[in-house]
N, C-alpha and C positions, 0 to 999 in steps of 0.2 A: 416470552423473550427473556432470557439472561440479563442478569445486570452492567456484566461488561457489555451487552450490544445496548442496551440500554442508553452506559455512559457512552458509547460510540456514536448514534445513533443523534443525542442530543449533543455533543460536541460539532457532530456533522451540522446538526440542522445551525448552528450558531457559526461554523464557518461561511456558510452559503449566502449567511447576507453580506458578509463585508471580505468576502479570503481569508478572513483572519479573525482571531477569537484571543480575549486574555480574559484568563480564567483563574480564580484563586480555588485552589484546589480545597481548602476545607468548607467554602462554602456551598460548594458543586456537590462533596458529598454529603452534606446534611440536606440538601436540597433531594438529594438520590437517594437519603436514608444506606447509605457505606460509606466505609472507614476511606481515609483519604489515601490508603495503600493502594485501595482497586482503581480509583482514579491514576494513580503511577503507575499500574500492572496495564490499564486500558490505552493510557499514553506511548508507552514504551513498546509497547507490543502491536497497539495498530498506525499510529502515528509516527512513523519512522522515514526519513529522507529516502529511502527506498520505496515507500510508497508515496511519497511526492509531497512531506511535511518538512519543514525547521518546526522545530522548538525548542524553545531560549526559555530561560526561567531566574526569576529574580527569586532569594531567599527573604527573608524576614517577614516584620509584620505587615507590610503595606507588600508581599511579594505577590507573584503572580506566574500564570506558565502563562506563555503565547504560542497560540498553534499558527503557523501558514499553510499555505498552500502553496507549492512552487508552481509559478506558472510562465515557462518557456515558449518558445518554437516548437511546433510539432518535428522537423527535422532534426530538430538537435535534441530533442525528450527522445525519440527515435535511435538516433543515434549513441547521445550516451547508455542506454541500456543495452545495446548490442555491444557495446568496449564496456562495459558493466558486468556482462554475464558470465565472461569464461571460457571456461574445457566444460564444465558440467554444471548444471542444472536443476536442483531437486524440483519436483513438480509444484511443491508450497510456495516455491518465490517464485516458480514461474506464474502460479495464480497470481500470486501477491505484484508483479510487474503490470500483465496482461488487466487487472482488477485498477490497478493505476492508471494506465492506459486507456483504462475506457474513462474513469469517474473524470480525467481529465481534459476529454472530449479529444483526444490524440485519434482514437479508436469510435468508430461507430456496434453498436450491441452487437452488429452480426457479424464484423467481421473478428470481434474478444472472443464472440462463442466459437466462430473457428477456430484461433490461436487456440482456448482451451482445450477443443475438442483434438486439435492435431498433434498438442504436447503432455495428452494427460498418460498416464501410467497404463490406463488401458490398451491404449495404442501398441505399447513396447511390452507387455507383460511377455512374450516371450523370451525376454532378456531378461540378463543378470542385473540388480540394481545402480552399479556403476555403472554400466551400458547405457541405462537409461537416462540415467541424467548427460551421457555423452550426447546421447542422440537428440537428448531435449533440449539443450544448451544448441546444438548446430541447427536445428529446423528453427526453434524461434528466433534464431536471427536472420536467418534466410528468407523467410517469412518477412519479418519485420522489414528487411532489405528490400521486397517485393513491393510492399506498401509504398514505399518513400517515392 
């Protein structure tokens, strides 16, 4: 396992008891053996309101990051990512939506692996790249419109 899934992985397991985790980020990485850069590369990159996180962060010596978890209405989690998505669609945020959708029990496993499976790049490889994100942005809302 990578070090960022690593810091992912233990940040997850310390949201899951309470939705929410403050974490002082140099002791996280001495505890992980990394610099406290890759703790802000794992923050930034997997912990983002797009995938269904706040995080607020206090500076100094007593600071600290806080991660949440957003947790809504299924109709309205729903809803705001289909007025969220667009004209187009790369396939990465469509994982990265559909991957939210399920961790936040909005989505049952089988019906994510559908979504995945109906908006992945294989589907449309006979298309131009812009195409595809045209066509992936309109199915996974259609879709998602189906569920509700």
């Amino acid at each position: 396992m990578s070090l960022s899934n690593s810091i992912a992985k233990m940040i997850l397991e310390l949201l899951e008891q309470d939705g929410y985790t403050e974490i002082q980020r140099n002791e996280l990485a001495q505890t992980l053996g990394c610099v406290p850069s890759q703790i802000n590369y794992v923050i930034s990159s997997r912990f983002t309101p797009e995938q269904g996180y706040i995080v607020e962060s206090r500076r100094g010596g007593g600071g600290y990051i806080r991660i949440s978890r957003v947790s809504v209405d299924r109709d309205v989690t729903l809803m705001h990512i289909i007025n969220t998505v667009g004209q187009a669609l790369p396939e990465q945020t469509c994982r990265a939506y559909v991957t939210n959708l399920l961790y936040s029990n909005v989505l049952d496993d089988r019906t994510a692996k559908m979504l995945l499976a109906a908006t992945s790049d294989k589907c449309y490889r006979m298309l131009e790249q812009s195409e595809r994100d045209k066509v992936r942005a309109s199915v996974l809302k259609q879709l998602l419109l189906s569920i509700m």
